[in-house]
VOVO-266171 format. One record per residue: y negated, x negated, z of N, C-alpha, C in turn. Coordinates in nm, 4 decimals, always signed. Layout:
# residues N
- n.v; n.u; n.w; ca.v; ca.u; ca.w; c.v; c.u; c.w
- Y; X; Z; Y; X; Z; Y; X; Z
...
END
This chain:
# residues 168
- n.v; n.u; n.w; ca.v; ca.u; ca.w; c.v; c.u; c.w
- +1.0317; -0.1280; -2.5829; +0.9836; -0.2619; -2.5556; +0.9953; -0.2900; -2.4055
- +1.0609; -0.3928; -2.3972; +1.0589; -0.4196; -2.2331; +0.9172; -0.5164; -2.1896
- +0.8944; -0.4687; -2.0469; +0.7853; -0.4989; -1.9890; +0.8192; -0.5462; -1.8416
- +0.7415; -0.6956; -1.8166; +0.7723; -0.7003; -1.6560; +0.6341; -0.6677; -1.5975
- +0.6373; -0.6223; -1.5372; +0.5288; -0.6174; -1.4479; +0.4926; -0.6197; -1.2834
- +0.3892; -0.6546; -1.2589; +0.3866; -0.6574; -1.0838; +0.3665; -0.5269; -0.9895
- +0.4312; -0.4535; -0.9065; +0.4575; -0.3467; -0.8666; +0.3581; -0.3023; -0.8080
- +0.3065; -0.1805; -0.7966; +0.1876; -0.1556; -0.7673; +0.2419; -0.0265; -0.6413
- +0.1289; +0.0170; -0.5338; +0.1466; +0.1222; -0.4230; +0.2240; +0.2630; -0.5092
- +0.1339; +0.2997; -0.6400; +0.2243; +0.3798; -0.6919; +0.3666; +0.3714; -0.7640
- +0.4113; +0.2572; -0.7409; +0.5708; +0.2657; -0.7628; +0.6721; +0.2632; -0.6174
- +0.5851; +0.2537; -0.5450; +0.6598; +0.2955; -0.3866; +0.8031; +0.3652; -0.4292
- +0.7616; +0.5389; -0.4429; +0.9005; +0.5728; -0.4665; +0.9918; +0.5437; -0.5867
- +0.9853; +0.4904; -0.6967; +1.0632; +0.4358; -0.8094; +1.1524; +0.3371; -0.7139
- +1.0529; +0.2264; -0.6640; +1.1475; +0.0991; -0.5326; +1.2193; +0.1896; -0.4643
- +1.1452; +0.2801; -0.3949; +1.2390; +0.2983; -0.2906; +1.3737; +0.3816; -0.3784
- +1.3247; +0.4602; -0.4553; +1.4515; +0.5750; -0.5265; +1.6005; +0.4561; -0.6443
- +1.5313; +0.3328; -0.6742; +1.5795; +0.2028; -0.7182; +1.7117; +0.1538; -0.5983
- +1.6445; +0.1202; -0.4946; +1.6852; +0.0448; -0.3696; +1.8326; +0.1304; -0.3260
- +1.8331; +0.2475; -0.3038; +1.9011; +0.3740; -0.2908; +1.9586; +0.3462; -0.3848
- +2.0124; +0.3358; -0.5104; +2.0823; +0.3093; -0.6414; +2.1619; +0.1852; -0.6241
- +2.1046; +0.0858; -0.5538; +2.1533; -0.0409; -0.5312; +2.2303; -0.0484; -0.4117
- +2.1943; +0.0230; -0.3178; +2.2893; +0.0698; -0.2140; +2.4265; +0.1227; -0.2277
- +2.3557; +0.2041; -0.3389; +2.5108; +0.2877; -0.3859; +2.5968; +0.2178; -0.4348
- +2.5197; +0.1155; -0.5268; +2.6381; +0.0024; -0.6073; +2.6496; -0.1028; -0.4792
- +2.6397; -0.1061; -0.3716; +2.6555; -0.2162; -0.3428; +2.7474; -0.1753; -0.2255
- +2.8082; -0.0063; -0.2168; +2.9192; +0.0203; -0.1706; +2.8173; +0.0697; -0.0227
- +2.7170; +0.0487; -0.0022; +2.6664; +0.0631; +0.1361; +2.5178; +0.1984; +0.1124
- +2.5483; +0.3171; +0.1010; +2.4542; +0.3956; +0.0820; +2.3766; +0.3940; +0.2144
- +2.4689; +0.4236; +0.3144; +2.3995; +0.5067; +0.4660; +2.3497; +0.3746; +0.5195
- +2.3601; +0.2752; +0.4707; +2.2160; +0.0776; +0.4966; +2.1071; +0.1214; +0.4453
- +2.0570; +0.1928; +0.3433; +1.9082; +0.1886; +0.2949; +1.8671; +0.3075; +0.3581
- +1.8014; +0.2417; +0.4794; +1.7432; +0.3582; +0.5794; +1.5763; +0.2904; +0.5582
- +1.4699; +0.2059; +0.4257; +1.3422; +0.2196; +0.4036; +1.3191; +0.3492; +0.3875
- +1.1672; +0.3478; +0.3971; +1.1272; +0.4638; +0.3840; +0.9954; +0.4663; +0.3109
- +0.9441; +0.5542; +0.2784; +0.7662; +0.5358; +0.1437; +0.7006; +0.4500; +0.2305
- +0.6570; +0.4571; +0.3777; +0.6314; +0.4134; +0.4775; +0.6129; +0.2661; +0.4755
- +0.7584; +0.2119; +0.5348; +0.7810; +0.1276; +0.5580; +0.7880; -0.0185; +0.3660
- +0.8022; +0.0697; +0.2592; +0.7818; -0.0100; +0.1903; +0.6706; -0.0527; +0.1180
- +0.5975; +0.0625; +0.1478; +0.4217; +0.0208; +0.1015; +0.3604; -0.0547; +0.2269
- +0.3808; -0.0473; +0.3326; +0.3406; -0.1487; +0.4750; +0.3511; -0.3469; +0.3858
- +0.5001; -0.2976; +0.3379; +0.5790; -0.4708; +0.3258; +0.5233; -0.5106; +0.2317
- +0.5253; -0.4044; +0.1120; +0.5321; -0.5197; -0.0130; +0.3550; -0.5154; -0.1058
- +0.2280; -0.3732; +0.0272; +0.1407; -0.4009; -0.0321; +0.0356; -0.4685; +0.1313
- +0.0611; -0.4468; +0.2168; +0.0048; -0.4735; +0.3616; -0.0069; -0.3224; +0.4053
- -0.0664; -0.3802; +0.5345; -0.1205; -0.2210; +0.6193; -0.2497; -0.1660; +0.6267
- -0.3257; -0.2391; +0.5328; -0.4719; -0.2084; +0.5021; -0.5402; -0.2143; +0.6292
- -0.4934; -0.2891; +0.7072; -0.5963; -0.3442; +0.8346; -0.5976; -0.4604; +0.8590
- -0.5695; -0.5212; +0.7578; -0.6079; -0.6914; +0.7753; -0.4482; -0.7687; +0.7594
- -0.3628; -0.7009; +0.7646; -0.2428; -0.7258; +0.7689; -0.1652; -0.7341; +0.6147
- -0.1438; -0.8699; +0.5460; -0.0951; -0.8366; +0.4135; +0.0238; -0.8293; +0.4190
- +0.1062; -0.8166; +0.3005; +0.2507; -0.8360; +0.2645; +0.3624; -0.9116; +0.3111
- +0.4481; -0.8946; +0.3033; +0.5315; -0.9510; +0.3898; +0.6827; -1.0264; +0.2442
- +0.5994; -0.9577; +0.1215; +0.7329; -0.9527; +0.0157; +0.6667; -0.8773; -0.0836
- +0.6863; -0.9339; -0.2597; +0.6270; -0.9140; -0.3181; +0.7165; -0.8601; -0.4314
- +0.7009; -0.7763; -0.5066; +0.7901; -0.7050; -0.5955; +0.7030; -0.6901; -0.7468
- +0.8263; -0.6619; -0.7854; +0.8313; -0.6406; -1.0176; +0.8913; -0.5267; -1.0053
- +0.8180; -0.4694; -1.1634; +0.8842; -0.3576; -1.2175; +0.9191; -0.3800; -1.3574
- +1.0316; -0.3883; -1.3893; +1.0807; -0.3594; -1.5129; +1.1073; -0.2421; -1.6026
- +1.0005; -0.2731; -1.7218; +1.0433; -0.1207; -1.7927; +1.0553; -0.1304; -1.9229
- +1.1327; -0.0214; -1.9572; +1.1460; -0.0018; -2.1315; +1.0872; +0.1080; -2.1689
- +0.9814; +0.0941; -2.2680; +0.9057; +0.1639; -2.3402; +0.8605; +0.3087; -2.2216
- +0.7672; +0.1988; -2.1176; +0.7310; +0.2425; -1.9821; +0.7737; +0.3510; -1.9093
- +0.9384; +0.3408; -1.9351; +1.0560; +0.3844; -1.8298; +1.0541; +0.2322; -1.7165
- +1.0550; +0.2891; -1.6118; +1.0870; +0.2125; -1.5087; +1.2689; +0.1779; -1.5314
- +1.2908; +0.0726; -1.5254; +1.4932; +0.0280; -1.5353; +1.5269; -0.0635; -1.4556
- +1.4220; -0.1223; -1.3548; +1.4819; -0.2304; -1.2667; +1.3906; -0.2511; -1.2138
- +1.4120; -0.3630; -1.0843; +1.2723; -0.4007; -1.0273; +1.3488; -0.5370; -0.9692
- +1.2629; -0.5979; -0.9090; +1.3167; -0.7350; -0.8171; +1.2319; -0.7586; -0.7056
- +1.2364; -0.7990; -0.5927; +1.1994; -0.7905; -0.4368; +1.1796; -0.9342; -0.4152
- +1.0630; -0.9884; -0.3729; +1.1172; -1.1567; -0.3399; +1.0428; -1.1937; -0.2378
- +1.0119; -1.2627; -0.1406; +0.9286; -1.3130; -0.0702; +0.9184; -1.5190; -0.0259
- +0.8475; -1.5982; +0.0217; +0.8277; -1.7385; +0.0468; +0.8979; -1.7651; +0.1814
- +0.9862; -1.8442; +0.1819; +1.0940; -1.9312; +0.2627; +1.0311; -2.0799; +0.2843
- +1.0836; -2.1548; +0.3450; +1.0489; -2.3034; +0.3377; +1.1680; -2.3918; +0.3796
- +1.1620; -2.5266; +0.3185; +1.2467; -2.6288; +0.3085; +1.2085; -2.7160; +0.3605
- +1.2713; -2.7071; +0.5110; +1.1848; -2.8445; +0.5903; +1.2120; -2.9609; +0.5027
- +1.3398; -2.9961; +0.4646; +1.4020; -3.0995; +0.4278; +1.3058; -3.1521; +0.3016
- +1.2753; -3.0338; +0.2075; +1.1373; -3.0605; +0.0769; +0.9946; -3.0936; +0.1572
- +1.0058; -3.0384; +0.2314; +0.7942; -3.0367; +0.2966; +0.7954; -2.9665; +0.2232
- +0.8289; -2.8359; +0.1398; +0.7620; -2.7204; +0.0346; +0.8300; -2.5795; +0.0031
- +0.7517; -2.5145; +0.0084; +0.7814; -2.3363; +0.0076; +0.9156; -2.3369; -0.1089
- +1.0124; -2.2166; -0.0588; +1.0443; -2.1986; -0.1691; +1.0537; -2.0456; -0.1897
- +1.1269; -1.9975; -0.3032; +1.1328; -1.8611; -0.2937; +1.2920; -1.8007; -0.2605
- +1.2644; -1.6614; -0.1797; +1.3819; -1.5591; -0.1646; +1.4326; -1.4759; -0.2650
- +1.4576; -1.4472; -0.3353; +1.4977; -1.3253; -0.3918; +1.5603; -1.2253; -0.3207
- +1.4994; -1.0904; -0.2919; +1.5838; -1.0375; -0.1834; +1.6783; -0.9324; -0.2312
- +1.6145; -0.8737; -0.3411; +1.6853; -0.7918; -0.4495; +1.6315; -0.7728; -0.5946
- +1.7383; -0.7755; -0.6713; +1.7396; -0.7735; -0.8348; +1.8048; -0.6702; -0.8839
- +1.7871; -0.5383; -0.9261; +1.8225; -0.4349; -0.9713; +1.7826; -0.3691; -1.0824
- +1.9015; -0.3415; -1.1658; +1.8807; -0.3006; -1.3127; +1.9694; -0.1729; -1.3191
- +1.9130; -0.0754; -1.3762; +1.9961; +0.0337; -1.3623; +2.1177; +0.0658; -1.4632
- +2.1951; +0.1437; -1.4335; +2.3403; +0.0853; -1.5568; +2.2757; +0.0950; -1.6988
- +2.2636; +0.2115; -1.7507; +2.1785; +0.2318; -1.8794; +2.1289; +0.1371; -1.9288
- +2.0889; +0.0245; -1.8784; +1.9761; -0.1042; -1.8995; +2.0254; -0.2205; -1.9135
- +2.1330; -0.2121; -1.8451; +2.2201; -0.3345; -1.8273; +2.2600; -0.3944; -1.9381
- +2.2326; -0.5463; -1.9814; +2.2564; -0.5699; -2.1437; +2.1909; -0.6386; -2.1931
- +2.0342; -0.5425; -2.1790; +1.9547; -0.5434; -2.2522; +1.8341; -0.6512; -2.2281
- +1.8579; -0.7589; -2.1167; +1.7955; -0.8591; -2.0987; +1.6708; -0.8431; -1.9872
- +1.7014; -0.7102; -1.9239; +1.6241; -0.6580; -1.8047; +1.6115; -0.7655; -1.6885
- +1.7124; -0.8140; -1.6285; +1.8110; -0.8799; -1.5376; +1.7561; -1.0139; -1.5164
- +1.7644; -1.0857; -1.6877; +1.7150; -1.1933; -1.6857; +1.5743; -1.2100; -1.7064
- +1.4928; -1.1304; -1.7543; +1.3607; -1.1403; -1.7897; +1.2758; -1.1380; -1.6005
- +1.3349; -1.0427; -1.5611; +1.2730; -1.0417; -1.4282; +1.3125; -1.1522; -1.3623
- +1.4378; -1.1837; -1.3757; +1.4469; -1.3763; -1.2589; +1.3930; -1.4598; -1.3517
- +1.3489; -1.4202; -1.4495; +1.2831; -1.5048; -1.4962; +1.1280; -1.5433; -1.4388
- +1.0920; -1.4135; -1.4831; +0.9247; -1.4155; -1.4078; +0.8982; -1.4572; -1.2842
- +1.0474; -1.4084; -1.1744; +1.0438; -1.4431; -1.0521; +1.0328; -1.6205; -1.0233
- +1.1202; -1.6651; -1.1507; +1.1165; -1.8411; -1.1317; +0.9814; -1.8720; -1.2029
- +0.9187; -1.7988; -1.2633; +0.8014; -1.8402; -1.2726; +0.6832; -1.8666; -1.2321
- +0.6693; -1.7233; -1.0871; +0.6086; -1.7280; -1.0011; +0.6046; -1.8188; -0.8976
- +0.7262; -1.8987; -0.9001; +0.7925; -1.9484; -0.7753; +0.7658; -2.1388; -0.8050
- +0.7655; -2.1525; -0.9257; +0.7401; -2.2892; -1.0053; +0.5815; -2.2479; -0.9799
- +0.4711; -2.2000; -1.0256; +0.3505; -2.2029; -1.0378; +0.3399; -2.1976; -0.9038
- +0.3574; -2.1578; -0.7740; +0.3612; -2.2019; -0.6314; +0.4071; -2.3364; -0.5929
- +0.4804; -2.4114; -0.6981; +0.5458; -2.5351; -0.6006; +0.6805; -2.5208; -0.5089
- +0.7110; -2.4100; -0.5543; +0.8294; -2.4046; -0.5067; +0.9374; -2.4498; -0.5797
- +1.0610; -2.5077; -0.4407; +1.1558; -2.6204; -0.5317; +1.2579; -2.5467; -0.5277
- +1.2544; -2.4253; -0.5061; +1.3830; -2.3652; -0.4828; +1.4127; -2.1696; -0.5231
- +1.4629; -2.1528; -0.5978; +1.4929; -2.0190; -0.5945; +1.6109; -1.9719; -0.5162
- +1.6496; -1.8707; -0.4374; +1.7762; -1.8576; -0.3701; +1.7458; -1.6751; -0.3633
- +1.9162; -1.6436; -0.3237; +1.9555; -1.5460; -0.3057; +2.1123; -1.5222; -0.2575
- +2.1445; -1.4428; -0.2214; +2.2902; -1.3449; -0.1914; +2.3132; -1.2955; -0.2793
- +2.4376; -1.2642; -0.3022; +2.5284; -1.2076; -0.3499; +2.6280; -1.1868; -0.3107
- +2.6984; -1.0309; -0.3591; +2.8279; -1.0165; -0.2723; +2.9302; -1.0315; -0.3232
- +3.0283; -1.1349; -0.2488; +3.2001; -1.2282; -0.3221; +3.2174; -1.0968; -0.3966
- +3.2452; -0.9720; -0.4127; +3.3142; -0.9366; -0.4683; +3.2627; -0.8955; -0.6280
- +3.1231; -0.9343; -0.6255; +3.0629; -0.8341; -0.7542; +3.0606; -0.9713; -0.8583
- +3.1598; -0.9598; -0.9027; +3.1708; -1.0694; -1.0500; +3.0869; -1.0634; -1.1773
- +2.9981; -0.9285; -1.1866; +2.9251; -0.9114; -1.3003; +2.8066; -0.9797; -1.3142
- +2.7832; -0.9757; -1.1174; +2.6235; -1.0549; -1.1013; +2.6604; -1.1919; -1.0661
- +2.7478; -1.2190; -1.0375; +2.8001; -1.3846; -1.0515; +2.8260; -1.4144; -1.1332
- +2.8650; -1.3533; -1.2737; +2.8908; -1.4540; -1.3669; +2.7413; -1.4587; -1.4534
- +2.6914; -1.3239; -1.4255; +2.5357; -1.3184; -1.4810; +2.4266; -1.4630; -1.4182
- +2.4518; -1.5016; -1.3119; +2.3627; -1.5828; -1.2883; +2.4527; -1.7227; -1.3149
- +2.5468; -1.7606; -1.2810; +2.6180; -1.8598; -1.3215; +2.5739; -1.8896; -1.4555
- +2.5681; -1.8034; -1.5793; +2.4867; -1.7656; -1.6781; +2.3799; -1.8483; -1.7363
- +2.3029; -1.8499; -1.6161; +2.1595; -1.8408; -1.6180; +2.1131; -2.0080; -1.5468
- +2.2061; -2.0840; -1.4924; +2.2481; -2.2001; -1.4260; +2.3050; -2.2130; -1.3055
- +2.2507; -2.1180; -1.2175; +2.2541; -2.1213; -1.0853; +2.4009; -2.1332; -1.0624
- +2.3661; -2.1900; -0.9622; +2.4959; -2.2700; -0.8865; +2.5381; -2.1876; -0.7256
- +2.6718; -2.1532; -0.6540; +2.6910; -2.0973; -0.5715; +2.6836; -2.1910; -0.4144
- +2.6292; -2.1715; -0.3744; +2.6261; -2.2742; -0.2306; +2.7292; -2.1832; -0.1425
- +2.8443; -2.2860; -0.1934; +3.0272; -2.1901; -0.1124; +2.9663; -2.2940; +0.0577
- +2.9305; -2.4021; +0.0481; +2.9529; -2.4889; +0.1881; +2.8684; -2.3895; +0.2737
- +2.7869; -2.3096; +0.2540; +2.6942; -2.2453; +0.3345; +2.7645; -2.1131; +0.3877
- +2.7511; -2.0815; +0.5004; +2.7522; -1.9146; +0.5406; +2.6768; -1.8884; +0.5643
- +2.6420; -1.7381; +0.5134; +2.5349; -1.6662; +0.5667; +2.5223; -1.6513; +0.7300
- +2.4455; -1.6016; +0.7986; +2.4712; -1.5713; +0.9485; +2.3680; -1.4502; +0.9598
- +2.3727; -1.3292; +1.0525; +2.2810; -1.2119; +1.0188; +2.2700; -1.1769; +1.1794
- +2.1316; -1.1602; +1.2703; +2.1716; -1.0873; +1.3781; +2.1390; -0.9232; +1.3699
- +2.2035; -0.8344; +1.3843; +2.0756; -0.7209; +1.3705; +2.1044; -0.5952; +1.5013
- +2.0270; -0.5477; +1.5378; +2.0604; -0.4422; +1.6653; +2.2035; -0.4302; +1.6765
- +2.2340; -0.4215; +1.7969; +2.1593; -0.4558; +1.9389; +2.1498; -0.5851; +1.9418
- +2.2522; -0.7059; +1.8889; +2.2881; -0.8428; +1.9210; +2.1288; -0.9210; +1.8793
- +2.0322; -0.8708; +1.8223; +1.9013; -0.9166; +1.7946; +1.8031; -0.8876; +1.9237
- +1.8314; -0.7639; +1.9328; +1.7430; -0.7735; +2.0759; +1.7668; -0.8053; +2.2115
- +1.9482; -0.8316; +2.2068; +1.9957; -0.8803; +2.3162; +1.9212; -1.0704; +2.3680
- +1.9382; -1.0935; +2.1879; +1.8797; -1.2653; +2.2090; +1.7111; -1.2619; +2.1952
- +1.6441; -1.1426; +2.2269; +1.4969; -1.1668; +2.2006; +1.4732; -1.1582; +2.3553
- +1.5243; -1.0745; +2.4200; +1.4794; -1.0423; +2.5262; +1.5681; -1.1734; +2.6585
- +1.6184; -1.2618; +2.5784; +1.6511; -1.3863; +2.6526; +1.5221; -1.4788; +2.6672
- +1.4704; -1.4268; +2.5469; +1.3291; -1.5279; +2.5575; +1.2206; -1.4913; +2.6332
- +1.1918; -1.3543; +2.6485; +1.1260; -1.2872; +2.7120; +1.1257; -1.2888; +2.8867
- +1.2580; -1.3362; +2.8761; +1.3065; -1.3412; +3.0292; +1.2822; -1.4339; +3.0343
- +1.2901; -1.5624; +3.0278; +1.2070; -1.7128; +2.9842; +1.0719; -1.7029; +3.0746
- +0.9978; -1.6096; +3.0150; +0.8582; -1.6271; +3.0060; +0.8416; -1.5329; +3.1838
- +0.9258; -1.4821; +3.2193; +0.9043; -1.3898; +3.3377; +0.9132; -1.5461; +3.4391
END
């Protein structure tokens, strides 16, 4: 029987040992440098007043863990209203089929409608046609007019510390 459910501190390593799986399929192993650490900080807070940063599902069959999904709240100046991220959706091959995939973006658009949010979004990579035609599927539409844009070390701290110099 499949089950969605909301991820709890003790599925830390399932996410993180999940995430690592998704890395692998996603051609980029030596990128998933989280750690038990750093993903119980994000997705439960730091237990000092500090909550979440990103909220996660666990998907299971006959309470085997087989997928999970990652999402956190964005906003649409253009709406005046929150919407949601999806940051990752992962189903493990074995599972694949079996309505894992969709049951969890499902819940995720459910969560995201009962917030008022007008928007679900996510990435995907041009080359993986299984999860593009899976959501194409499902309605979603590809926003080709858009590029992504990403800064990350060093070119991130090169432009932080422009601001910083600002303030000197």
């Amino acid at each position: 029987m499949l089950t969605i459910r909301d991820a709890t501190r003790s599925d830390v390593p399932t996410i993180l040992a999940m995430i690592r799986e998704l890395a692998l399929y996603e051609r980029a192993p030596d990128a998933a440098v989280a750690t038990p650490q750093l993903i119980d900080q994000h997705l439960f807070g730091d237990g000092l007043g500090k909550g979440p940063t990103a909220e996660g599902l666990i998907a299971e069959i006959d309470a085997s863990p087989v997928g999970f999904a990652v999402f956190f709240h964005n906003f649409s100046t253009w709406l005046g209203r929150p919407g949601m991220y999806l940051e990752d959706l992962f189903v493990r091959p074995h599972a694949r089929g079996a309505g894992v995939g969709k049951a969890l973006l499902a819940r995720v658009a459910r969560i995201a409608e009962s917030r008022g949010c007008r928007r679900l979004e996510w990435a995907v990579l041009d080359w993986n046609t299984p999860a593009i035609g899976f959501y194409e599927r499902l309605g979603a539409a590809p926003m080709s007019e858009w590029t992504t844009f990403r800064l990350t070390p060093p070119a991130l701290g090169d432009l932080a510390r422009l601001d910083r110099a600002a303030d000197a």
